[in-house]
C-alpha positions in Angstrom: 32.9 -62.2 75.6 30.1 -60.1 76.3 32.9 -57.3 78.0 34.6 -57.3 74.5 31.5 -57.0 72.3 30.7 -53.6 74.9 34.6 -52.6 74.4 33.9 -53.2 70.5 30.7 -50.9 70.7 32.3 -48.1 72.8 35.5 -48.1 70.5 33.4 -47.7 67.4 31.2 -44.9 68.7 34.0 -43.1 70.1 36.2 -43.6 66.6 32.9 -41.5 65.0 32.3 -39.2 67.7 35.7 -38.1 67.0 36.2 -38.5 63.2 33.2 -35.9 63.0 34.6 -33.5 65.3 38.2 -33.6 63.5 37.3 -33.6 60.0 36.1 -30.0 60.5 38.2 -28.9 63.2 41.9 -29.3 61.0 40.3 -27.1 58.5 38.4 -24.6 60.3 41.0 -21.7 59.8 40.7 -22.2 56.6 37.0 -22.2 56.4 37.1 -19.1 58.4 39.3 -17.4 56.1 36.4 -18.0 53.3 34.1 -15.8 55.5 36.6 -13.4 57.1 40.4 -11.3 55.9 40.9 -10.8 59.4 43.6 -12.9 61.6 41.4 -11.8 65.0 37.7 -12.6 63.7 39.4 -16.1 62.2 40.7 -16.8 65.7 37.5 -16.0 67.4 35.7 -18.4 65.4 37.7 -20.7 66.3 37.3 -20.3 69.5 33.8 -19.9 69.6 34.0 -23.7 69.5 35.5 -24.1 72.4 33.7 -21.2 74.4 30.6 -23.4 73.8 32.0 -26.8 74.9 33.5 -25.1 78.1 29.5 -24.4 80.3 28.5 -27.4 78.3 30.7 -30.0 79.5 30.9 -28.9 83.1 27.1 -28.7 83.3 26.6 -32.0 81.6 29.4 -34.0 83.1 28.3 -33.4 86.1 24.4 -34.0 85.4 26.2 -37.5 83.8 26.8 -38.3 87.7 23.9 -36.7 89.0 21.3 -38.4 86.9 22.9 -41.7 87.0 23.0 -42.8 83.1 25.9 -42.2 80.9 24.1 -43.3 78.0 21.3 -40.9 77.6 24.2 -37.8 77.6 26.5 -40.3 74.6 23.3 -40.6 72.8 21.5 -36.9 72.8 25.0 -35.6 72.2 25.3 -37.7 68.6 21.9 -36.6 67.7 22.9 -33.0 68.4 25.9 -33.4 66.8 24.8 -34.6 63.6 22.8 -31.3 63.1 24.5 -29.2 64.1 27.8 -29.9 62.3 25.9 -31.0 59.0 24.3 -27.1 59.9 28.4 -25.7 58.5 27.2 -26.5 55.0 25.3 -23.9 55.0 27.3 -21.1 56.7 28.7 -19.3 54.1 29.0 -15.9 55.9 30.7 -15.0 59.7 26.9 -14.9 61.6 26.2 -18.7 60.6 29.3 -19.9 61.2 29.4 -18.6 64.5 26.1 -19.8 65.2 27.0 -23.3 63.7 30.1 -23.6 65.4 28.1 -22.4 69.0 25.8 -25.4 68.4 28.6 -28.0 67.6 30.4 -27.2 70.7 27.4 -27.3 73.0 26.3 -30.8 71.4 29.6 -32.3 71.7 30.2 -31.2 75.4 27.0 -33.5 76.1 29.0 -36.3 74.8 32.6 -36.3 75.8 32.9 -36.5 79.6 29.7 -39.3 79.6 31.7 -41.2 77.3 35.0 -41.0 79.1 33.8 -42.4 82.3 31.5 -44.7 80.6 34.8 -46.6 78.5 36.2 -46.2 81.6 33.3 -48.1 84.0 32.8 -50.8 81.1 36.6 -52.6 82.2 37.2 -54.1 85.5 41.3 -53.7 84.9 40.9 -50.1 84.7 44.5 -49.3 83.3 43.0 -51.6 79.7 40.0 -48.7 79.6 43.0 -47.1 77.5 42.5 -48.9 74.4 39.3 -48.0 74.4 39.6 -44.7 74.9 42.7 -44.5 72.5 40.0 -45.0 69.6 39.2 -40.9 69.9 43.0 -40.5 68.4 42.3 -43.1 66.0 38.8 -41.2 64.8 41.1 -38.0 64.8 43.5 -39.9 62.1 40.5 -41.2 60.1 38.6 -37.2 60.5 41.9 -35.6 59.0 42.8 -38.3 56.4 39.3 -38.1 55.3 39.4 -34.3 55.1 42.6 -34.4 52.6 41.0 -36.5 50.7 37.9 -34.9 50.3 39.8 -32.2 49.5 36.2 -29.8 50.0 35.8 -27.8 52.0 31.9 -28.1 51.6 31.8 -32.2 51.4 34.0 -32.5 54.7 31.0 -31.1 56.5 28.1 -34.1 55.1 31.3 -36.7 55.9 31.1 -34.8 59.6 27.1 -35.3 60.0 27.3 -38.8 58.7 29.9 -39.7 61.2 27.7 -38.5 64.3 24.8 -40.8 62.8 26.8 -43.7 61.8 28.3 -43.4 66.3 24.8 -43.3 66.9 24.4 -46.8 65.7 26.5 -48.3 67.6 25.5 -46.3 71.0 21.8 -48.3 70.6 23.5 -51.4 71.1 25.1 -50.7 74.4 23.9 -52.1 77.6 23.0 -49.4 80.1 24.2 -50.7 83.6 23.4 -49.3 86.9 25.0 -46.7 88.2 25.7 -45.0 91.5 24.1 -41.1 91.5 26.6 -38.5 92.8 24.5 -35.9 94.5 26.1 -34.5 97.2 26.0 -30.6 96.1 29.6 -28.7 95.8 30.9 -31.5 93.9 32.1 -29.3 90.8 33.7 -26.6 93.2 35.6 -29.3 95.5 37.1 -31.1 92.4 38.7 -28.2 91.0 40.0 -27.5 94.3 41.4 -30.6 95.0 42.9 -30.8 91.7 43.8 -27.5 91.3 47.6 -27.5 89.9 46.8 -30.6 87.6 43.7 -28.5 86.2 46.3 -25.2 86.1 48.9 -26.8 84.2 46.4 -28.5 81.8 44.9 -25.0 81.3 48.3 -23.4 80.7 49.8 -26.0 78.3 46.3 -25.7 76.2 46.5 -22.4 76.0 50.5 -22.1 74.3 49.0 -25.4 72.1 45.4 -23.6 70.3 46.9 -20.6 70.1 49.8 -22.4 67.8 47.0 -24.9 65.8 45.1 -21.1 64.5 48.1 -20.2 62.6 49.6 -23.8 61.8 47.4 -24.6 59.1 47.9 -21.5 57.8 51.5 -21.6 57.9 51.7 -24.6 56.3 49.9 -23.4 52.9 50.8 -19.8 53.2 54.7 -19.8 54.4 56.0 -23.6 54.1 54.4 -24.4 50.5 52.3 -27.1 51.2 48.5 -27.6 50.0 45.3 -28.6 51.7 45.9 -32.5 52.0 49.4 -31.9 53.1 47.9 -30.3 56.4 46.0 -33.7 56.8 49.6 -35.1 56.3 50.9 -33.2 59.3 48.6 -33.9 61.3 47.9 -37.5 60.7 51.5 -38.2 62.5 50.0 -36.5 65.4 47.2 -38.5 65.8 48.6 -41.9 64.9 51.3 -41.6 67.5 48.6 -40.7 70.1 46.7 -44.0 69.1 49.6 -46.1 69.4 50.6 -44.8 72.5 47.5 -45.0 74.1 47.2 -48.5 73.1 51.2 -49.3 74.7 50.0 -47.6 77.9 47.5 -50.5 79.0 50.2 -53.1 79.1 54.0 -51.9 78.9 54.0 -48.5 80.2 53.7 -48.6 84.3 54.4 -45.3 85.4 52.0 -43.6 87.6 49.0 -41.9 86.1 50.4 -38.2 87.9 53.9 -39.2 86.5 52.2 -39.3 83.1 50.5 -36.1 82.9 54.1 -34.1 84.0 55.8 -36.4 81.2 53.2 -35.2 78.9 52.9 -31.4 80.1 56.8 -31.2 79.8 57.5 -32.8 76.4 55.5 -30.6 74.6 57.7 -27.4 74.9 60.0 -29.6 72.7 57.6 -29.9 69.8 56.9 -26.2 69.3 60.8 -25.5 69.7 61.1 -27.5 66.2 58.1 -25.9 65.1 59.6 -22.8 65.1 62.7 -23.4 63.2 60.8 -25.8 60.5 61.5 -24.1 56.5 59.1 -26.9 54.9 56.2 -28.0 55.3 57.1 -31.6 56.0 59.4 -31.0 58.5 56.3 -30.5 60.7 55.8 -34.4 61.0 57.8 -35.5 63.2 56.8 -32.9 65.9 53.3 -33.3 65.2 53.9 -37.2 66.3 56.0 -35.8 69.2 52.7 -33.6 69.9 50.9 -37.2 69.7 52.9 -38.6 72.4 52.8 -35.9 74.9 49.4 -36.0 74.4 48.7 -39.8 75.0 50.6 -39.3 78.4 48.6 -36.2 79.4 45.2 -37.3 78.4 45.1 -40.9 79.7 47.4 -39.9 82.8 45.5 -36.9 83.6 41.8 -38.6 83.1 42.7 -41.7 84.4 44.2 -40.1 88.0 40.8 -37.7 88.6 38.6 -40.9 87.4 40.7 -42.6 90.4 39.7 -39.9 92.8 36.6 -38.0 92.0 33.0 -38.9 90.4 33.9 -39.6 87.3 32.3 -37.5 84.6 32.3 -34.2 86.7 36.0 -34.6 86.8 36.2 -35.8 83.2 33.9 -32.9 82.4 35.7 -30.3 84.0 39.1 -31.3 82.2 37.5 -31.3 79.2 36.1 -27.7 79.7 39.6 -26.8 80.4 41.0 -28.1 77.3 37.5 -25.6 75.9 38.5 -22.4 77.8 42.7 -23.2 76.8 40.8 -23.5 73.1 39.0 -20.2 73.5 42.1 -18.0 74.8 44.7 -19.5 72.6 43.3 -18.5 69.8 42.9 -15.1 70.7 46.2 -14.7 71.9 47.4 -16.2 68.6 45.4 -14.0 66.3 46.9 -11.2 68.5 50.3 -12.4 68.1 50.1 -12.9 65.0 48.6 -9.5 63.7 51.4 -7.7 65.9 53.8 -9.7 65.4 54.5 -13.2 63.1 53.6 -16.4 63.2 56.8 -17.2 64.7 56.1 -15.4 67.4 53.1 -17.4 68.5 55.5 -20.2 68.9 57.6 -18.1 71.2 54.7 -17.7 73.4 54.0 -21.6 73.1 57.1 -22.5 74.2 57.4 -20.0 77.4 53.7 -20.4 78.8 54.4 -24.3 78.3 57.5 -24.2 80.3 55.3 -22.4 82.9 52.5 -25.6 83.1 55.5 -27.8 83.4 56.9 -26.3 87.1 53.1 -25.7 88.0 52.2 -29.9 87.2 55.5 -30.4 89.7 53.2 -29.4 92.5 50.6 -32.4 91.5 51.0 -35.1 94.1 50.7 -38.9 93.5 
């Protein structure tokens, strides 16, 4: 009993952990456009976000280990959060929204790795830690369905702050066990060596992935006819496929954890194939749900095999900051792309770097 009222806790704080990050992050082109014309300045705010996240999770995940409390990290990291996201109100030119977007990805890379490992600690039967964790896809649904509904680009950012404090609430109530300190030094460096093609491949498949969510949103309202709540639409399918599959992973799916990730890496050169040939705007659903899937194999295959082998929230930390620095290039790239090029052609460069993290993942051993 008292292992499912902690499970209970953990899922609700991580559902608004994440349902305040995603309710701005599906809009943020968008907001950026209000600030900026340009296709290169809307990508680098976008991946200013992640630039942030990328020092701030690796330093934090591994003072998660260091310290020896998980709880401290979940907690400061809401607080943080809550400011700094209800801070985008108020950004109504380029300087401030760099500067609020800076501070959001710092205070949410305090956060996310401590919170990984501590779902994961909280359950004996480690392979059931992925229901728990599966509640970050279902905050993502609840973040974008709340954002189309809103349908404000200025409300969305108060829904955001309120989320962090509401997660907050339920963080108080969690127990705060012991915990072994990792402090042997040249545990960061030895992690990414050891993990090296599964870090690579992540890297790489991130990379083809943000630099195709800077111009999808876009795309949809601009090229494939669609309005604000029908990106929500889109990319509600993405994010209920990820919970669902998350959730079927803890008692149907037994493949190994490194089997997984290489399922995950590989299927998602097929979703931005159909992206690329897609003439309205809800033809994007049923890729998004495919990019859901891939994702649920990746995230809990990749997490879960590092937590397995290496202190936990360095590891967690350091794939997370991978995702950051995929989610700083990508856009980048994309804007590139995209100002050269067409939006199309971003998809091109999906699909081959993609292909590339699939034969790289083949070199991950069980």
């Amino acid at each position: 009993m008292q292992k499912l009222q902690v499970n209970n806790l953990v899922r609700s704080a991580t559902f608004f952990q994440h349902a305040g990050i995603s309710i701005v992050f599906v809009f943020m082109p968008i907001i950026a456009k209000g600030v900026t014309e340009s296709i290169f300045e809307i990508g680098l705010i976008v991946a200013s976000f992640s630039f942030a996240q990328i020092l701030s999770e690796i330093y934090f995940g591994r003072h998660s280990d260091k310290k020896g409390t998980r709880l401290k990290f979940i907690r400061i990291g809401f607080i943080g959060c809550a400011a700094a996201f209800g801070l985008h109100y108020f950004a109504d030119d380029i300087t401030m929204l760099f500067l609020a977007r800076i501070g959001a990805g710092i205070a949410s890379g305090i956060m996310i790795p401590a919170m990984i490992a501590y779902a994961y600690e909280a359950n004996h039967e480690k392979k059931k830690a992925a229901t728990v964790i599966s509640f970050h896809a279902l905050g993502w649904l609840a973040g974008i369905a709340a954002a189309g509904i809103a349908n404000d680009l200025k409300l969305i950012f108060l829904i955001s702050a309120a989320s962090f404090i509401i997660g907050l609430m339920f963080t108080l109530k969690l127990p705060n066990p012991p915990q072994e300190k990792e402090l042997e030094p040249g545990t960061t460096k030895r992690v990414i060596s050891k993990n090296k093609f599964l870090f690579l491949s992540l890297l790489l498949r991130h990379i083809g992935a943000s630099a195709v969510w800077v111009i999808l949103p876009i795309m949809i309202v601009e090229r494939l006819g669609g309005e604000l709540y029908h990106i929500s639409i889109v990319y509600v399918s993405n994010t209920m496929a990820a919970f669902i599959l998350m959730n079927v992973m803890a008692t149907k799916i037994n493949l190994s954890n490194v089997t997984k990730f290489k399922i995950g890496i590989g299927g998602t050169t097929f979703v931005f194939i159909g992206l690329s040939l897609v003439t309205e705007w809800w033809m994007a659903m049923p890729f998004m749900a495919l990019v859901g899937a891939t994702w649920a194999f990746l995230f809990i295959g990749g997490n879960f095999h590092l937590m397995e082998n290496n202190p936990r929230s360095t590891s967690t930390g350091i794939f997370s900051s991978t995702i950051s620095i995929a989610t700083v290039v990508g856009p980048v790239i994309s804007g590139s792309i995209a100002f050269v090029y067409d939006y199309v052609g971003v998809m091109y460069f999906a699909i081959a770097v993609i292909i590339c993290a699939f034969v790289v993942s083949l070199k991950i051993k069980k």
